[in-house]
C-alpha positions in Angstrom: 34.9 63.4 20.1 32.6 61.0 21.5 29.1 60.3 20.9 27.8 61.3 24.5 24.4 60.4 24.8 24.8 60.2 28.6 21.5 60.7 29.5 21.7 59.2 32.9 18.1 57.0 33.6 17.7 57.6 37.3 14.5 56.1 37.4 15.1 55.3 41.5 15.4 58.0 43.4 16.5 58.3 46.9 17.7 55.1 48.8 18.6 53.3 45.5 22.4 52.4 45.7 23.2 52.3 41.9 21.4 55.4 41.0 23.6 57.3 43.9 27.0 55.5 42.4 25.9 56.6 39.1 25.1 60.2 39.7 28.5 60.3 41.9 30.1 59.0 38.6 28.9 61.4 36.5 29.9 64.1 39.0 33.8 62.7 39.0 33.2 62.0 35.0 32.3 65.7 34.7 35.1 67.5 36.9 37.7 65.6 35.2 38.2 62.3 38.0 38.0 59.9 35.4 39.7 57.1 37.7 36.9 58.0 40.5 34.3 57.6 38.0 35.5 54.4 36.7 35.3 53.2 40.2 32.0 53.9 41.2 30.7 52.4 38.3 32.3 49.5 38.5 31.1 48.9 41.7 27.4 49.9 40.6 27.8 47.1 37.6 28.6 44.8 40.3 25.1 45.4 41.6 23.4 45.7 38.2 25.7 43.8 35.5 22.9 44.2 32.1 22.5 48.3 32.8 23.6 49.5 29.4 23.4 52.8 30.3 26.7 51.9 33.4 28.4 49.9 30.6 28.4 52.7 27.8 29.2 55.4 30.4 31.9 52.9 31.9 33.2 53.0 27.9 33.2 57.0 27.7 35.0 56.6 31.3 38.1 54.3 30.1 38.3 56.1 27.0 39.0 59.4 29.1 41.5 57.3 30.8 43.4 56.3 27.4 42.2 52.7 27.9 41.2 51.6 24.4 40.9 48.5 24.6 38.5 48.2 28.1 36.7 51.0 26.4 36.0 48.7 23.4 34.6 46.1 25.5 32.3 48.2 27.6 30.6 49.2 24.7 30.9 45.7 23.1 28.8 44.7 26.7 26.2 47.9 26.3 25.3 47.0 22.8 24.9 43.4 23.9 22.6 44.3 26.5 20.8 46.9 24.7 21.5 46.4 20.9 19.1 49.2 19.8 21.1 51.9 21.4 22.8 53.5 17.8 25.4 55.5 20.1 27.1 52.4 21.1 28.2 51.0 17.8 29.1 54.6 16.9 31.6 54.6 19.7 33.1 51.6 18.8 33.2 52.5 15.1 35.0 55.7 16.2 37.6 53.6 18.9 38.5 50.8 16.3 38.5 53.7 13.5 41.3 55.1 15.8 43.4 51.5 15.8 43.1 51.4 12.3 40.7 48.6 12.1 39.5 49.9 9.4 36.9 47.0 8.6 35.6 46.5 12.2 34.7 50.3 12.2 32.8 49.8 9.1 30.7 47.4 10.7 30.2 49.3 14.0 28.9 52.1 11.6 27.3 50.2 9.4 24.9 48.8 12.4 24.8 52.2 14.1 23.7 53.7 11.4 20.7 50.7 10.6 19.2 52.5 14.0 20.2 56.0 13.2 20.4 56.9 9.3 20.7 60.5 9.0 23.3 60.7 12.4 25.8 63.1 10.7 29.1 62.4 12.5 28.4 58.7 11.9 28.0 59.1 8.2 30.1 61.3 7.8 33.0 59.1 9.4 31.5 55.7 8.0 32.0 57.5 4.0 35.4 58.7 4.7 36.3 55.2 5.9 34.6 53.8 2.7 36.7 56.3 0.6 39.9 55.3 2.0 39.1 51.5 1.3 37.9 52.3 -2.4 35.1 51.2 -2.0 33.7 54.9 -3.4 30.0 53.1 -4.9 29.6 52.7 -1.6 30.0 55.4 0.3 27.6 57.5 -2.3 25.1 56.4 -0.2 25.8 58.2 3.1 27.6 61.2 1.8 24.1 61.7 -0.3 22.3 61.5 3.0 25.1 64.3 4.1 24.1 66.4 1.3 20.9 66.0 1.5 20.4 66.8 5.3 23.2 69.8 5.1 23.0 71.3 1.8 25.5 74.3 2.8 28.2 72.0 3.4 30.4 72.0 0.2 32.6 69.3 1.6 30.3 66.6 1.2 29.5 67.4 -2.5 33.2 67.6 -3.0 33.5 63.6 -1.3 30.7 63.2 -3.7 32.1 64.5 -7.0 35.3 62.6 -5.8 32.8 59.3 -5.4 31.1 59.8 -8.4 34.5 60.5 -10.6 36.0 57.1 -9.3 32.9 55.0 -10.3 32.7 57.0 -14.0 29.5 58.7 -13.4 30.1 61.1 -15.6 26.7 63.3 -15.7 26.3 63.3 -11.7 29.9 64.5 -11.5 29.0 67.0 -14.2 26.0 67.9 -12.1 27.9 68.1 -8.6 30.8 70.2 -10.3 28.3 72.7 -11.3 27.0 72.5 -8.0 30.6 73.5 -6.4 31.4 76.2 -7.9 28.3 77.9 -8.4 27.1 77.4 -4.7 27.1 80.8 -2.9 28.8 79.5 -0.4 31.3 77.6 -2.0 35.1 79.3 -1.3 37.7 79.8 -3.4 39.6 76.7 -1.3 36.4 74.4 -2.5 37.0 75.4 -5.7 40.8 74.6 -5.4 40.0 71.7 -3.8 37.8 70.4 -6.7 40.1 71.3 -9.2 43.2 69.5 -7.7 40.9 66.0 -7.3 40.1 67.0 -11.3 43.3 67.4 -12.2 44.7 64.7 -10.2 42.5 62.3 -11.6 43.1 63.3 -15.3 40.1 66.0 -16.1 41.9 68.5 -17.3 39.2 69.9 -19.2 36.6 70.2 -16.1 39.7 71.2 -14.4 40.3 74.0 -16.2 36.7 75.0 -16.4 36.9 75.4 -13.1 40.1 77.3 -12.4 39.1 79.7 -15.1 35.5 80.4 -13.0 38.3 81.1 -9.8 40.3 83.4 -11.3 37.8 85.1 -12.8 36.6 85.7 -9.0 39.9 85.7 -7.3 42.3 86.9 -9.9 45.3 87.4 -7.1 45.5 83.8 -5.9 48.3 82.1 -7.1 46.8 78.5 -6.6 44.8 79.3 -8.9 46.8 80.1 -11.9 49.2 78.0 -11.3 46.5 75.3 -11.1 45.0 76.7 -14.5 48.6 76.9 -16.2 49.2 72.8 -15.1 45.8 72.1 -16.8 46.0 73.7 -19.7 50.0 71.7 -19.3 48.3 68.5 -19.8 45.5 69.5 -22.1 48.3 70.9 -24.8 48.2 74.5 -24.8 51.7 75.2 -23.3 51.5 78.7 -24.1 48.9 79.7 -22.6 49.8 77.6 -19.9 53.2 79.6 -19.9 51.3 82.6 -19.5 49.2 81.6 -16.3 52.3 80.2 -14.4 53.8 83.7 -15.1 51.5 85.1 -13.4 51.8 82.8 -10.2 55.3 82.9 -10.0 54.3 87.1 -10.1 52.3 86.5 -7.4 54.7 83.9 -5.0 57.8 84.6 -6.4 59.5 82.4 -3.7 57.6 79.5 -5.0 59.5 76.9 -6.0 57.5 74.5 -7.8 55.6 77.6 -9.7 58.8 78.7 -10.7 59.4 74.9 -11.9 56.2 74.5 -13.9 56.6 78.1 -15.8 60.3 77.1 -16.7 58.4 73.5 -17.7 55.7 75.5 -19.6 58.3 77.7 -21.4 60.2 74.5 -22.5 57.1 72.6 -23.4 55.9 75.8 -25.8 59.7 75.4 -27.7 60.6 79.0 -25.9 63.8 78.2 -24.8 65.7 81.5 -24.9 62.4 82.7 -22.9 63.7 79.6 -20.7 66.7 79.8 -20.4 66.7 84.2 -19.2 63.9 83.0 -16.8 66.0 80.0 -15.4 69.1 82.6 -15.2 66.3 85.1 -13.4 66.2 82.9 -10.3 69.5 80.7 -10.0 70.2 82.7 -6.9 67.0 80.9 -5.3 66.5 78.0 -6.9 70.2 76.7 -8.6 71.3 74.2 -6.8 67.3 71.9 -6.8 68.1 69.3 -9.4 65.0 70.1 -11.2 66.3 73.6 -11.9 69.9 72.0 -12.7 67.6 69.7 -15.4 65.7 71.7 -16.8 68.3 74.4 -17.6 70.3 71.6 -19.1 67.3 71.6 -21.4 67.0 75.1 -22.4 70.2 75.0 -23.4 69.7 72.1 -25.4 67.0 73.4 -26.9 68.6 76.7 -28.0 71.6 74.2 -29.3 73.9 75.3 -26.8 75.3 71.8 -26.9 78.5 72.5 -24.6 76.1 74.1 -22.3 73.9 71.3 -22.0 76.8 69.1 -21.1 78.1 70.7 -18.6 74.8 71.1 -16.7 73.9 67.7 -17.3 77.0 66.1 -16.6 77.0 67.9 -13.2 73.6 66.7 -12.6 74.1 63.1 -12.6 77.1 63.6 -11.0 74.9 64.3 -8.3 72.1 62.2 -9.2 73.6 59.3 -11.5 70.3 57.7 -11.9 68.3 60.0 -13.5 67.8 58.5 -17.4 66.3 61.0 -19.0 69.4 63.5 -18.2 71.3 60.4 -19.7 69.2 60.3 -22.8 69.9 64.1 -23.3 73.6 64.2 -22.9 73.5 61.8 -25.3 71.4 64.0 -27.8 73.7 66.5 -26.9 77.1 64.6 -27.4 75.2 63.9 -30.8 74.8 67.0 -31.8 78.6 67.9 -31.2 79.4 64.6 -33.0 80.9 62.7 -30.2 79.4 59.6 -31.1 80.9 57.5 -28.6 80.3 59.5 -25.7 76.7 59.5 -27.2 76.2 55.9 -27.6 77.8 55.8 -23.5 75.1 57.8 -22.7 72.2 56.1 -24.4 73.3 52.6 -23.0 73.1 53.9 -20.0 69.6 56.0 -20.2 68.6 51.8 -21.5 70.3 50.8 -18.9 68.2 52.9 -15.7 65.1 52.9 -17.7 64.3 50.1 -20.6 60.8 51.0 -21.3 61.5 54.3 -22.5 64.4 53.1 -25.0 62.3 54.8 -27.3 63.0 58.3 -26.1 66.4 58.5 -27.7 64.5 58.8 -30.7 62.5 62.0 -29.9 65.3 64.8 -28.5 62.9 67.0 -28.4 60.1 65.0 -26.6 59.8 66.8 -23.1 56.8 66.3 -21.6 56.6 65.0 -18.4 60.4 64.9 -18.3 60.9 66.3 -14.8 57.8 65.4 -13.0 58.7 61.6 -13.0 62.3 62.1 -12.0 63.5 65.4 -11.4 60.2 67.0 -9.7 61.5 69.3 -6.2 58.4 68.8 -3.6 58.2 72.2 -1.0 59.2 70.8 2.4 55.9 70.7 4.9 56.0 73.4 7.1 
């Protein structure tokens, strides 16, 4: 939405012909006869070419009439007649925002707001554009300013936690996570929200702090412990972990990925039988996702069910030939049958996809992160 600051200066009255186009513009502008309006005022700038206030309403005008780019230059020509007028840069920050000039529209609001610091819209859209260059040090400044002038907004403190994460200030992130969660306003989505950017950005320990304050307040939101059980995932405690992804898949049982992360946890905590019933629980939903396939090719492994675990494997990459850690653990499994040669095969060829992580043939029972890099199912959008 546009900045409309279209208070009209009809300082003539009466027999003064640009005043009359003007308020006959605004009339068409208002009932939606955007092409009418854009005529009358371009023949009042005719009559008076440095009117700023013509040029910027001339802007809102072409806009309406999906004209970008004359829209850009009408407000190019209002702010060079009147370059004190904030509302102008604003709309062109917001128009060359929209074409994806991103560093033009930083410098329309970077000007605007040298007129107008605390115009919320503007710093609110000059951080987010900050944020999406990296340039988070930056765009403390007006999110602050956010904060500051709307206190109840938890949004802005979570662009600032986000800000302050990326820049490693550690106690003001500490401070605005605090904040968060114990504003009274603050929803169980902020809270989500926070912990996702947490966990996301490797903090699983604030992370979990977090989710344990949500489901402590909203103990029948799945988000939440499934969010909790991938934390405490990448902290280490796979059992417990185990036990809050049981309770998410309890709550969404048609969850794929929660059912995917419990199955992980299980594996990860050496419960493989635990596994392996669970995995057999839900084949009729989720049997044929790759992950699933994976990851009961590992349960079996794990409970040394080696002719199991070749027979799910091998149909995997029958599927999906490139997928080296499937390779790595047919080989651990032809191994473990004694079928050296079909385990040496199988190794060259887990080398083979994925050289870096030779070393892997060496650990059989490494699984973390197995399935996440490779074999992780993402729900379709809706």
């Amino acid at each position: 939405m546009f900045y409309q600051a279209i208070a009209v200066l009809l300082f003539l009255q009466g027999a003064n012909p640009v005043a009359a186009m003007l308020q006959r513009a605004k009339e068409y502008f208002e009932s939606g006869a955007y092409s009418e309006a854009r005529a009358e005022l371009q023949q009042a700038l005719k009559l008076a070419p440095r009117d700023a206030t013509l040029w910027s309403y001339l802007g809102l005008t072409d806009y309406k009439l999906h004209d970008s780019e004359a829209s850009i230059a009408d407000f190019e020509q209002a702010s060079a007649v009147n370059p004190h007028d904030s509302l102008n840069y604003f709309n062109l920050g917001m128009l060359h925002q929209q074409r994806g000039e991103r560093a033009k529209a930083l410098e329309d609001y970077r000007q605007g707001l040298a007129l107008a610091p605390d115009d919320a819209d503007a710093n609110q859209s000059y951080a987010r554009l900050l944020m999406e260059a990296r340039r988070y040090r930056e765009a403390i400044g007006p999110l602050e300013r956010l904060q500051r002038n709307s206190p109840s907004n938890p949004s802005f403190r979570l662009g600032l936690a986000e800000c302050y994460l990326r820049v490693g200030s550690n106690d003001q992130l500490d401070e605005e996570i605090q904040e968060i969660v114990k504003a009274p306003n603050s929803t169980t989505n902020d809270r989500l929200n926070l912990a996702k950017l947490l966990v996301e950005n490797k903090q699983p320990d604030a992370a979990r702090w977090v989710l344990e304050q949500v489901v402590q307040t909203a103990p029948g939101v799945a988000d939440a412990h499934a969010g909790l059980g991938i934390a405490l995932m990448d902290l280490g405690q796979n059992r417990n972990a185990a036990t809050e992804l049981a309770r998410a898949v309890q709550l969404s049982p048609n969850s794929a990925d929660y059912a995917m992360r419990y199955a992980e946890a299980l594996l990860l905590s050496k419960q493989y039988s635990g596994a392996f019933d669970f995995l057999n629980s839900v084949k009729d939903k989720f049997g044929k996702l790759p992950e699933y396939r994976f990851k009961h090719g590992l349960a079996c492994y794990g409970m040394s069910e080696y002719r199991c675990a070749i027979e799910e494997l091998e149909g995997l990459l029958g599927d999906y030939p490139d997928l080296d850690r499937a390779e790595y653990y047919l080989g651990h499994s032809y191994s473990a049958t004694g079928d050296l040669a079909k385990a040496e095969a199988h190794y060259r060829k887990a080398i083979a996809l994925n050289p870096q992580e030779a070393i892997a043939a060496k650990r059989p029972t490494r699984l973390s992160a197995i399935c996440r890099r490779r074999c992780r199912w993402t729900p379709p959008t809706p």
